[in-house]
N, C-alpha and C positions, 0 to 999 in steps of 0.2 A: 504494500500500500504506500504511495509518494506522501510527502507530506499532507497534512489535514491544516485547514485553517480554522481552528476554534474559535467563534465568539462568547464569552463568556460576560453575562449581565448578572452581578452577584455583589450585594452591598456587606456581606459577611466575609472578614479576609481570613477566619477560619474554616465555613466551607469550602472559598475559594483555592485556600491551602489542601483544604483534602480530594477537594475534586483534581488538584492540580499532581497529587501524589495517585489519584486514582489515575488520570489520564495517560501518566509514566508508567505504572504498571500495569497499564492494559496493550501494551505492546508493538506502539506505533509513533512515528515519528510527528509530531506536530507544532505548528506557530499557534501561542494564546494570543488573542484581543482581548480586553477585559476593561469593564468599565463596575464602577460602583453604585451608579444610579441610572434611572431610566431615561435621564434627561441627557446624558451625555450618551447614551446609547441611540435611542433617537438622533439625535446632533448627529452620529456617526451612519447611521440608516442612511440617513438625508443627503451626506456630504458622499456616498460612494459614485467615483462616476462610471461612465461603461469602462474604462482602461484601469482601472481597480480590481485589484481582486476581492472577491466574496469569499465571505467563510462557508465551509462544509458542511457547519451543523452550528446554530446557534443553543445555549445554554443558558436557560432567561427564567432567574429566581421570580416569583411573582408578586412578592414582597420587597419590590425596591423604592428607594425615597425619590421623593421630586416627580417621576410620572410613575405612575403605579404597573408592574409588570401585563396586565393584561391590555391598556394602553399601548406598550412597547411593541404586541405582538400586534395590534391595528396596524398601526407603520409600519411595522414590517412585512404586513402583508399587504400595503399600499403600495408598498415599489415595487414596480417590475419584478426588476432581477433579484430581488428574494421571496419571492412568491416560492418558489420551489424546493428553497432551502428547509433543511430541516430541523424544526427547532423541538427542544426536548424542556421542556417546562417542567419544574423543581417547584416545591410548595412545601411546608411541614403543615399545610391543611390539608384533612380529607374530607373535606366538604364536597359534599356531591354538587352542592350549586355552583360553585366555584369552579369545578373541574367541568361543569357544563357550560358556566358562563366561556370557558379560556375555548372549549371544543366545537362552540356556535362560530368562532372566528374563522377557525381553517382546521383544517387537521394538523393534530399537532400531538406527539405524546406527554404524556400528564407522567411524570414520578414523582412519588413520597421521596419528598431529604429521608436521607438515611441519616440513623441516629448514631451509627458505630464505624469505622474504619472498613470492616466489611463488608458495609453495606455499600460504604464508598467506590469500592473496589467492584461490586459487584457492578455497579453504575459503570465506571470504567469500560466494563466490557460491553455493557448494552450501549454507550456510544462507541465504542468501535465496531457493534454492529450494525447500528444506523450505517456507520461509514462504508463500510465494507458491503450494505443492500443485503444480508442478513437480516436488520429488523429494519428497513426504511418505513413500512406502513406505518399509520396512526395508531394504539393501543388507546380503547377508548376505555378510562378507567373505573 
C-alpha cells in the first residue's frame, strides 16, 4: 500500500496520540493532517485546490470546538473532490440519534472511541481496511 494521506479532526491530543500509535501499528506507511477544531478543519476543506492532494480517509471526532463535528462532515460533503472520501467518525456517544443524525449526511462509518489501547489498535486496523477496500462500505451502526 503507497502512502495514505490521513486527515485527522480530533480536539483530544491524547486520542490523537493513541490513534497516532494505532495508525503505526496497523502497518502502513502514512502522512497525518491534523487539526484540533472544526473550524480550522473547515478552513482546510475550503482552501484544497484541484493540484492539492486529498486525504484517503478522513478521521473527524464529533465533539470538536468552534464548528461542531457533524457540521464539518456538511463541508465536506459540499466539495466536490471529497465527496468520495472516506470518512470514519469517532464519538464516545452511542446515541442512536446522533449516529442517525451524522448517517442522514452521506455514508459515512460511525465508531465508538475506544476506551483502552486495544481498542485503539483495533481501530488501526479497521482504517487500514477502509484503505486497502476491505471495509470501504458504510457500517450503519
Amino acid at each position: 500500500m503507497p502512502n495514505a494521506n490521513v486527515l485527522l479532526i480530533e480536539d483530544s491530543p491524547a486520542d490523537a496520540m493513541l490513534l497516532k500509535i494505532a495508525l503505526d501499528e496497523a502497518g502502513f506507511d502514512y502522512n497525518l493532517t491534523a487539526f484540533r477544531d472544526g473550524a480550522s478543519a473547515v478552513e482546510y476543506v475550503r482552501a484544497q485546490s484541484k493540484d492539492s492532494g486529498l486525504p484517503d480517509i478522513i478521521l473527524l471526532d464529533i465533539n470538536v470546538p468552534k464548528v461542531n463535528g457533524l457540521d464539518v462532515l456538511k463541508e465536506i460533503r459540499r466539495v466536490d473532490r471529497f465527496v468520495k472520501i472516506p470518512v470514519l467518525v469517532l464519538s464516545s456517544s452511542q446515541s442512536p440519534r446522533e449516529q442517525s443524525a451524522l448517517l442522514s449526511v452521506t455514508d459515512v462509518r460511525f465508531e465508538i472511541k475506544p476506551s483502552d489501547l486495544d481498542g485503539y489498535l483495533e481501530l488501526g486496523r479497521t482504517i487500514r481496511s477502509v484503505l486497502t477496500g476491505d471495509g470501504a462500505s458504510a457500517r450503519r451502526a
